[in-house]
C-alpha positions as CSV (number, residue, x, y, z in Angstrom):
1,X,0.0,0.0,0.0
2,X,1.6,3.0,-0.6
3,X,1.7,6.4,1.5
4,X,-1.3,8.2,0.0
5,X,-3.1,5.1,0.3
6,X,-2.5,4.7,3.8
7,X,-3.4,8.1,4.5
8,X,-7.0,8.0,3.2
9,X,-7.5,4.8,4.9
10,X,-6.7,6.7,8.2
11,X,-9.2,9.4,7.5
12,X,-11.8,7.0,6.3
13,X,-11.3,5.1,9.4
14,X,-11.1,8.2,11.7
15,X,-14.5,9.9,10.0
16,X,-16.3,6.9,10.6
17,X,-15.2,6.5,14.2
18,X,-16.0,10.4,14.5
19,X,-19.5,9.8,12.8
20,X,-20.0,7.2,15.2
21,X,-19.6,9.2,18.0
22,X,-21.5,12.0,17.6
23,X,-24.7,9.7,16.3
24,X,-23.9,7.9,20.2
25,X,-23.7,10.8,21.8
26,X,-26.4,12.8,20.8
27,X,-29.5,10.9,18.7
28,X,-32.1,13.8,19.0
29,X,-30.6,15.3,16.0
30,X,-32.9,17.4,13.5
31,X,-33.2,20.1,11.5
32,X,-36.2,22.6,10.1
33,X,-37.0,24.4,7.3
34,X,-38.5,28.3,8.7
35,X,-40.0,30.6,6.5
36,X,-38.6,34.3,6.6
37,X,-40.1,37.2,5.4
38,X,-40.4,40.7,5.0
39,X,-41.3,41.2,9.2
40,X,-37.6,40.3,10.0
41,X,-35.9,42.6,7.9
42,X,-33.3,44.9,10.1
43,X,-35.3,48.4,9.8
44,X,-31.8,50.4,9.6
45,X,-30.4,47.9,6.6
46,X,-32.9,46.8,3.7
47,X,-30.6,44.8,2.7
48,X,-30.2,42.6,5.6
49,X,-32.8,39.9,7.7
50,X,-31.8,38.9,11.1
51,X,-34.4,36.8,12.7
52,X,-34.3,35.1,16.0
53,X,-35.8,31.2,16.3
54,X,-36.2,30.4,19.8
55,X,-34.5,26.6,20.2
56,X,-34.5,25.9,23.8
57,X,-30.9,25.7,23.3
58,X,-27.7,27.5,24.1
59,X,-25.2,25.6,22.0
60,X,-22.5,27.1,19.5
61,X,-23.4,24.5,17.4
62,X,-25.8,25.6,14.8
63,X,-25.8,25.6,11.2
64,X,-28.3,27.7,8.5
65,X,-28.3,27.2,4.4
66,X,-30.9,28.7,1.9
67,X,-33.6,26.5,0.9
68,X,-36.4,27.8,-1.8
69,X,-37.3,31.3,-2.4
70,X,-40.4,33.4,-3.7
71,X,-38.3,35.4,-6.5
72,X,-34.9,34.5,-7.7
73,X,-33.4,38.6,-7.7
74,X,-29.7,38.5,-6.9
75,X,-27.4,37.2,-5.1
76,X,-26.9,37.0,-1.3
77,X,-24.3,36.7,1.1
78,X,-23.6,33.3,2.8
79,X,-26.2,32.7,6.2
80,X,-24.9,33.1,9.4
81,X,-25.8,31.5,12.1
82,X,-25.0,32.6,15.8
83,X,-26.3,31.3,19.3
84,X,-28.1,33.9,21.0
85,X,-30.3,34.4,24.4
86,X,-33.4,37.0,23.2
87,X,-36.5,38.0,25.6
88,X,-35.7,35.6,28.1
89,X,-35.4,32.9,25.4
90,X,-32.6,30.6,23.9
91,X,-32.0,29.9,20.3
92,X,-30.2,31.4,17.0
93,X,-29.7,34.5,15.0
94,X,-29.9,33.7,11.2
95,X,-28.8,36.6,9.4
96,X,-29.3,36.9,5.8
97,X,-27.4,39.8,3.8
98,X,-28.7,40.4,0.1
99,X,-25.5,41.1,-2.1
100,X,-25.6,45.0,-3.3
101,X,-30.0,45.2,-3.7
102,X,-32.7,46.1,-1.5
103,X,-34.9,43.5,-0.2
104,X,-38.8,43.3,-2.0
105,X,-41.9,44.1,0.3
106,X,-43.1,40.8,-0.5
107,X,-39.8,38.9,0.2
108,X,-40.3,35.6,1.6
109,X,-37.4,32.6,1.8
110,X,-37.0,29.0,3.4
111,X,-34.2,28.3,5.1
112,X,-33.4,25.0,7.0
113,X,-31.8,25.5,10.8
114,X,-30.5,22.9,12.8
115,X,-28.9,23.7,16.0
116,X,-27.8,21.2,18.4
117,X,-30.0,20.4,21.6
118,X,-32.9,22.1,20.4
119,X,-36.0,21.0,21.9
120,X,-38.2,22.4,18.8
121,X,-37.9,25.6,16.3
122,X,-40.0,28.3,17.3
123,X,-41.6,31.0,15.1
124,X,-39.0,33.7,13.7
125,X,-39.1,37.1,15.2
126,X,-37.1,39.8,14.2
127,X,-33.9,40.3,15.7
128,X,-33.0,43.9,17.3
129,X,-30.2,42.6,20.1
């Protein structure tokens, strides 16, 4: 077997043994898809959505990608994702940054959440912390 060979077989081994883990330790894993619209648009910044989901979780570990949209416009900036503690309640920030263009009135996009101990996905509110 030579070197590069051997290597890959390490990392196969070692991301199945990781996969493992994380499956064992945690089995409650699931993600969402949340409608966003117009509501959670940051008043200052047109351009910009931040909306809270209350999660029932305070983990760092959270993850947001764009799922189907209303209107197909222009680009945006990647999701972001952030744990946050809003109006008494915990959950994540997704923040959504259109690339150079002014959200529509009638804006509405899916995105699918997941963040890790959640204990459901709550309705989006905007996000003013």
């Amino acid at each position: 077997m030579n070197k590069i060979s051997i290597v890959g077989a390490a990392c196969l081994a070692a991301l199945g043994l990781a996969g493992a883990a994380v499956a064992q330790a945690d089995d409650s894993l699931f993600a969402t898809q949340i409608q966003i619209d117009y509501s959670e648009i940051v008043p200052a910044n047109l351009a910009m959505v931040a909306a809270f989901i209350p999660t029932g979780s305070d983990s760092e570990v959270c993850f947001v990608n764009y799922g189907d949209s209303g209107f197909y416009m222009g680009s945006f900036e990647p999701p972001i994702c952030i744990r946050r503690t809003f109006q008494g309640k915990k959950g994540l920030v997704v923040i959504l940054s259109a690339d150079g263009w002014n959200l529509p009135t009638d804006f509405i996009i899916r995105v699918s959440v997941y963040q890790k101990g959640a204990k459901y996905y709550g309705q989006p509110v905007p996000y003013t912390g």
